[in-house]
C-alpha positions in Angstrom: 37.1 148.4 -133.8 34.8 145.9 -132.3 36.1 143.1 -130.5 35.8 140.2 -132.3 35.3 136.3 -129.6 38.6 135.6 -128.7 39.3 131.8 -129.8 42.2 130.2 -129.4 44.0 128.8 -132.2 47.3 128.1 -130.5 46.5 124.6 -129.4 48.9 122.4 -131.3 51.0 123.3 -134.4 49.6 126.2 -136.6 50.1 126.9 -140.3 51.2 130.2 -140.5 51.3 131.9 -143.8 53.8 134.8 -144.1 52.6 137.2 -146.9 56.3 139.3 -147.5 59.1 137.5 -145.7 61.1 140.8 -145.6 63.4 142.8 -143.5 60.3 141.9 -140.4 58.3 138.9 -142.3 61.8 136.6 -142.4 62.7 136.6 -138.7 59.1 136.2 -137.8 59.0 133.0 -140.2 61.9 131.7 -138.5 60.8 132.5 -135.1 57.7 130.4 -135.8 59.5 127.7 -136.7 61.6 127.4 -134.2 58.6 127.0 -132.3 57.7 124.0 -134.0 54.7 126.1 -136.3 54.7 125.2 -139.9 55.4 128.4 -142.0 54.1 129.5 -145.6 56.2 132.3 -146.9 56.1 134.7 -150.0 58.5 136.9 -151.6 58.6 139.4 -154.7 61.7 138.3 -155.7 62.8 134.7 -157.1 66.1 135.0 -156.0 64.6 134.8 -152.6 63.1 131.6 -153.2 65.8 129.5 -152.1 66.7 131.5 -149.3 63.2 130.9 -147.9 63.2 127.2 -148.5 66.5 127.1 -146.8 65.4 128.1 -143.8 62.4 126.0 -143.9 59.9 128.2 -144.8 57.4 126.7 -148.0 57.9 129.9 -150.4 55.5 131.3 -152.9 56.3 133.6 -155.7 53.7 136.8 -155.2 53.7 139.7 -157.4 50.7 142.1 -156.0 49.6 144.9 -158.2 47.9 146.1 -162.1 49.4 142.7 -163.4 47.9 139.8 -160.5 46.0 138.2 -162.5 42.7 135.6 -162.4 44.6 133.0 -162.1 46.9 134.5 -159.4 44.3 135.0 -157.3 43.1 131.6 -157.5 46.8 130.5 -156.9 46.4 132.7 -153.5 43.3 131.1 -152.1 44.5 128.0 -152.9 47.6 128.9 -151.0 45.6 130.3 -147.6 43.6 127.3 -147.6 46.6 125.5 -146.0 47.0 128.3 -143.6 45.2 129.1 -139.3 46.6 132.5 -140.0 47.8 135.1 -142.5 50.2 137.3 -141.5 49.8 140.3 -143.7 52.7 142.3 -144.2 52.8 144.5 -146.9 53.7 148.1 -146.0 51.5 151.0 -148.2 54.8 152.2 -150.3 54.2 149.0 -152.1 51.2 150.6 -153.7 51.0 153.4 -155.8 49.4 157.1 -154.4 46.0 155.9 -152.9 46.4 152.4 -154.2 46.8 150.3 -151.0 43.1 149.0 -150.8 43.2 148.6 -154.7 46.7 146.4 -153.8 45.4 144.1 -151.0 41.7 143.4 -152.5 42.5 140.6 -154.2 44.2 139.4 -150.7 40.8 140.6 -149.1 38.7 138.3 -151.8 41.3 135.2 -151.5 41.2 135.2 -147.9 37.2 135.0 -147.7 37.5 132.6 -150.1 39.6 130.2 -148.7 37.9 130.7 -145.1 40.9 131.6 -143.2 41.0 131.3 -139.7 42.8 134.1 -138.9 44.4 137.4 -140.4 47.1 139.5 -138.7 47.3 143.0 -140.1 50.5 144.5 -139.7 49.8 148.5 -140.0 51.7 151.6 -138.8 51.3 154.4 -136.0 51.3 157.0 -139.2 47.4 156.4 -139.3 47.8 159.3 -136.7 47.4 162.9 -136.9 50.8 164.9 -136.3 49.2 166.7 -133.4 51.2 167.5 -129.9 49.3 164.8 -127.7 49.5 160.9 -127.0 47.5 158.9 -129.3 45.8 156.0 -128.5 44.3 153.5 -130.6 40.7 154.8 -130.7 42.4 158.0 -132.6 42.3 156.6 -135.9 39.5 153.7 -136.9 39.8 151.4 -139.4 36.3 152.1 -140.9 36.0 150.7 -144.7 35.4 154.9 -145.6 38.3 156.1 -143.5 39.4 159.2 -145.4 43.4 157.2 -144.8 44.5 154.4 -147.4 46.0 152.4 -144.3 42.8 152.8 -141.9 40.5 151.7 -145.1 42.8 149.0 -145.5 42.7 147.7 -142.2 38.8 147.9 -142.3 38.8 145.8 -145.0 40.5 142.9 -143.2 38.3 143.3 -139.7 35.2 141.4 -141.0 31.8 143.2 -140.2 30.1 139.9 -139.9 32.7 137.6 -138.0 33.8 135.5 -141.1 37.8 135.7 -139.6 39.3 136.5 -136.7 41.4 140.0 -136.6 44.0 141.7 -134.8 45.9 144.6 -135.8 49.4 146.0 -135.0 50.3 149.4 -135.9 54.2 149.4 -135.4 56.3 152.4 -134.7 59.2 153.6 -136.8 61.5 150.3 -137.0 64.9 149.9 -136.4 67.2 147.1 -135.9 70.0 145.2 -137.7 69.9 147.1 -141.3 68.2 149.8 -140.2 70.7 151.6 -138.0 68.8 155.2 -137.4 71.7 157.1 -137.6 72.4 156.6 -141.2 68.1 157.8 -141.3 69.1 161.8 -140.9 72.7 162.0 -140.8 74.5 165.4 -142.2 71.0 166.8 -142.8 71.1 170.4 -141.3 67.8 172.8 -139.6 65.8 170.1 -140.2 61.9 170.7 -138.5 60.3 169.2 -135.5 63.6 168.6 -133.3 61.0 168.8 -130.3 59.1 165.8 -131.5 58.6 162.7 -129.6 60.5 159.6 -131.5 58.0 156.7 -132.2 60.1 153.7 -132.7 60.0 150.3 -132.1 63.6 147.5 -132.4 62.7 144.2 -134.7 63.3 142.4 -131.7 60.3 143.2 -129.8 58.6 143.8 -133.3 58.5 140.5 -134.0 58.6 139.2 -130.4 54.7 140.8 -130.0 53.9 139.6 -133.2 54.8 135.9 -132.7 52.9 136.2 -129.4 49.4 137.2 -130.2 49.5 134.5 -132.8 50.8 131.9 -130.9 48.4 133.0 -128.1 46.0 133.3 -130.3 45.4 137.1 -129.3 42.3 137.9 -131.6 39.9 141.3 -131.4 42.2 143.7 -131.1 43.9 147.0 -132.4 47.0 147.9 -130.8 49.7 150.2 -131.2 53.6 148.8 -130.7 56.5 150.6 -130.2 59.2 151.3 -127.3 57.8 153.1 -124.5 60.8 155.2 -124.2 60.5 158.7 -126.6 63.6 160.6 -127.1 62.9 163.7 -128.4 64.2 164.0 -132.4 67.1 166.3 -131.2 68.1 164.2 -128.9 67.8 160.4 -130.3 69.3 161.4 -134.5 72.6 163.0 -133.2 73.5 160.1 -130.8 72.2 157.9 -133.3 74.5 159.4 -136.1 77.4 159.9 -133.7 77.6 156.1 -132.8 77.8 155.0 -136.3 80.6 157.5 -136.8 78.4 159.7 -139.5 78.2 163.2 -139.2 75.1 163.9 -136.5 72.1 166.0 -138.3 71.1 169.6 -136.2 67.2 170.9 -135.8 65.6 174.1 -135.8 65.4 175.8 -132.8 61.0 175.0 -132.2 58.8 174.6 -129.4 57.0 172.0 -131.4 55.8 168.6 -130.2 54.5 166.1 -132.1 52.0 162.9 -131.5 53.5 160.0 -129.1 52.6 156.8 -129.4 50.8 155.5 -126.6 51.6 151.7 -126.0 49.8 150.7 -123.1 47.5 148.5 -124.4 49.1 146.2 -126.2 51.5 146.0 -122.5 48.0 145.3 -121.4 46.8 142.8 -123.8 49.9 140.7 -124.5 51.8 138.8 -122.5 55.4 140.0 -123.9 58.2 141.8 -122.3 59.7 143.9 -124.5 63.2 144.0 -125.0 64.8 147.4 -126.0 62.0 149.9 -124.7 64.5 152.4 -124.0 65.5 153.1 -128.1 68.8 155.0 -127.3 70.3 151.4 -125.3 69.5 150.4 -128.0 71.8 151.7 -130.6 74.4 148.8 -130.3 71.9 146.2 -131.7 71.1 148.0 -134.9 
């Protein structure tokens, strides 16, 4: 990725548009808030609706896929043009087998559209090959004819020609408060790749880094997030099982690795400390 002229958009109160306010997007809205930013929030579901504007987020109704229509699109620039910076948060099993680009065009188009300042891609460290080696971001580009959905994605939302500013986070397997990791294997027996490195990365510090490069105004950048701590598979999905009281999963024997996550750079880049880097400590706050 090329860097893109950092500028900083932090100066004063930013409009921040959240598009999912999810399990990650919610706590991020409110963490913006809470910092005096003014948040824009969408959701799939109306029932959500009132949840959002409860917690002062400005919701919008946003249905992506075959049936966003015309009209919905206009409704979505019209939306961004209120917004410094979109957060986009919508993870690829939204779409459809090798539908993820198809999904987020008409976000691509709206956000041109309605000139926004800035777009914050949120993307994940499965852009990387399984191989038995540290992978760092230059090991998966986000070209526009990247043979991965997600890395085509992300090209599409780093502007060739500077129309935005761009940063994007590819997040390691996520755990937190509903997403205990030892319900994720439990009772599963021989299961493959017990010598693999865990990837993951605690909503805390998940949304912690992403609050900071967008409050910082951290733009030009791809960069990987996760816990620098890496358990290996056999060791993290037993404890994790065993200290929700469920029955803890066993592994093949192997001499198998698997990719790590290398998350240097983005301890490099922003200024964050992170929370729960060691993932096993971290069990009591899932």
């Amino acid at each position: 990725m090329s860097e893109i002229p950092v500028q900083n958009l932090a100066d004063g109160r930013l409009t921040v548009a959240v598009l999912g306010c999810g399990w990650l997007g919610f706590p991020l809205a409110k963490e913006l808030l809470a910092q005096g930013h003014r948040v824009l929030g969408t959701t799939t579901t109306p029932e959500q609706l009132p949840v959002l504007a409860a917690a002062g987020i400005e919701p919008l109704l946003l249905q992506l896929g075959p049936d966003f229509s015309a009209a919905d699109e206009q409704g979505l620039t019209a939306w961004l043009t209120q917004a410094d910076v979109l957060v986009l948060n919508v993870p690829p099993r939204a779409a459809v087998a090798g539908g993820y680009p198809q999904l987020l065009r008409p976000v691509h188009r709206a956000v041109a559209a309605a000139r926004t300042k800035a777009v914050l891609f949120v993307s994940t460290v499965g852009v990387y090959p399984d191989a038995p080696r540290p992978m760092r971001e230059t090991d998966a580009l986000s070209t526009r004819d990247a043979s991965s959905d997600v890395l085509r994605t992300e090209g599409h939302f780093v502007p060739r020609y500077g129309q935005w500013h761009s940063t994007v986070v590819r997040l390691g397997g996520l755990i937190g408060p509903g997403r205990a990791p030892g319900r994720f294997l439990a009772g599963r027996q021989r299961l493959p790749h017990g010598s693999a490195p865990t990837n993951l990365l605690h909503l805390t510090d998940a949304v912690g880094v992403l609050r900071t490069i967008i409050t910082q105004g951290l733009w030009g950048h791809t960069l990987n997030v996760c816990a620098s701590e890496h358990p290996l598979r056999h060791e993290f999905y037993p404890a994790a099982a065993l200290f929700i009281g469920l029955v803890p999963p066993t592994f093949q024997p192997d001499e198998g690795g698997g990719k790590l996550i290398d998350s240097s750079q983005v301890r490099r880049v922003v200024p964050y400390t992170f929370v729960h880097d060691d993932v096993l400590a971290a069990l009591p706050f899932c």
